[in-house]
C-alpha positions as CSV (number, residue, x, y, z in Angstrom):
1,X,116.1,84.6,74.1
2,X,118.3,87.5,72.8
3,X,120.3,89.3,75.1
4,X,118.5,92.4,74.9
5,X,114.7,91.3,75.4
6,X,116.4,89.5,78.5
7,X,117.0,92.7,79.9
8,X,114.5,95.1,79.3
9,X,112.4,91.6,80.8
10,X,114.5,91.5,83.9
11,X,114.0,95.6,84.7
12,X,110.2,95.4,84.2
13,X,110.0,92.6,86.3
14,X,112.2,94.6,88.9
15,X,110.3,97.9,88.2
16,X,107.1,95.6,89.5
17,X,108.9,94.1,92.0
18,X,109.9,97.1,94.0
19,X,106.7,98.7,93.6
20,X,104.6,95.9,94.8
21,X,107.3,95.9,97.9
22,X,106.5,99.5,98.3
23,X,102.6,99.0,98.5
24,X,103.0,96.3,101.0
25,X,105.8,98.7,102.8
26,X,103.0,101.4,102.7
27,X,106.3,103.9,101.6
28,X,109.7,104.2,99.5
29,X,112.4,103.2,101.1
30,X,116.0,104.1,99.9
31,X,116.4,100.5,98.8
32,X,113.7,100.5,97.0
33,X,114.3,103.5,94.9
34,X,117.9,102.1,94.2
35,X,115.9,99.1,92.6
36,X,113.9,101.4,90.5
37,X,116.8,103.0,89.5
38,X,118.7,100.1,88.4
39,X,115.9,98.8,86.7
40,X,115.5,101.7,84.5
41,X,119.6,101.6,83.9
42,X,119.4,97.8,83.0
43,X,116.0,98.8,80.2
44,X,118.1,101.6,79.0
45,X,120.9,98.8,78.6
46,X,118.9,96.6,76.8
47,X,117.4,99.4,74.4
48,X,121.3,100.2,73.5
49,X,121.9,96.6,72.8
50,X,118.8,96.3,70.2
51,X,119.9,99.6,68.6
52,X,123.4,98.5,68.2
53,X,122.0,95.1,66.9
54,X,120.4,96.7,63.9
């Protein structure tokens, strides 16, 4: 798998992660925003590394 599908995979899957943590938390905790964060970072990564591909 290319580099780039591998992460824009890896922040979805972290994106669901944290939220499904949060509904079992019943609230947002700092950590799990941090998550959220980084998973949009690591997408936003991966989008950069398809553009520079083509």
């Amino acid at each position: 798998m290319e580099q780039w599908k591998l992460s824009i995979l890896i922040g979805i899957v972290l994106i669901i992660l944290a939220v499904l943590f949060a509904i079992l938390r019943r609230g947002i905790t700092i950590w799990t925003v941090l998550i959220i964060i980084l998973a949009v970072v690591d997408i936003a990564v991966g989008l950069l590394r398809k553009r520079k591909e083509n």
